[in-house]
N, C-alpha and C positions, 0 to 999 in steps of 0.2 A: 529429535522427535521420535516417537516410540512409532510402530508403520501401522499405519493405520491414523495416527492422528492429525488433525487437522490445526494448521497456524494461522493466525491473520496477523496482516500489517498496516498501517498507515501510513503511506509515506505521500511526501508534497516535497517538489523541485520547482521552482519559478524562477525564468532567467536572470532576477537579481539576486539568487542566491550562490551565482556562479557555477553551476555546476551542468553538468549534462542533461537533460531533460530523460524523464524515465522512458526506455524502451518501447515498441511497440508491443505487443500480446505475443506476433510468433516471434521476436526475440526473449522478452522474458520467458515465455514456453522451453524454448531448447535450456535459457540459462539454469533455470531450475533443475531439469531433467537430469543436466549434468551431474546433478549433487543426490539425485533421486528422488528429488519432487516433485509432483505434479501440482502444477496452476490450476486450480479450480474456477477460481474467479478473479476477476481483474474491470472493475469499475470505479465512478465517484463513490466516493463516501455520501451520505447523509450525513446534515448535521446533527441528528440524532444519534445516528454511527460514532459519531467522532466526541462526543460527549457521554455516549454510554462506556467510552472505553476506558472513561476513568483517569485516563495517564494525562498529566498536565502540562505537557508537552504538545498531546493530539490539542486539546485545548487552547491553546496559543493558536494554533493553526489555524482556528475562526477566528482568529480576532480580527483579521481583515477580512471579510467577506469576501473580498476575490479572492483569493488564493483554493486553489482546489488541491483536494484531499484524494489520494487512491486509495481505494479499498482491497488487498490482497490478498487470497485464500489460497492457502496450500497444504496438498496433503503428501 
């Protein structure tokens, strides 16, 4: 990213997908820091959010209604 720019991500972990459950705030905080990013924000998605993002992937991600979506901004 160029400094000054801003990333977002979508990401979802739910314990039948095997994998570790996403961090809390002051761990992803420090983890990004490491690399020189700063965490802006870190919440649920909207399903509006995850539908304007186009990618069909995020999309899938509604298809069960339980499954929650993070919302992650980094600059």
């Amino acid at each position: 990213m160029a400094p000054g720019a801003t990333a977002t991500a979508l990401v979802s972990v739910m314990p039948r997908d095997g994998m570790p459950a996403i961090p809390g705030r002051h761990q992803l905080d420090a983890a990004y820091a490491r690399h020189g990013l700063t965490l802006v924000e870190a919440r649920e998605a909207t399903p509006a959010e995850v539908a304007a993002s186009g990618s069909s992937w995020a999309k899938r991600l509604r298809a069960p209604p339980d499954r929650e979506v993070t919302l992650l901004r980094l600059r």
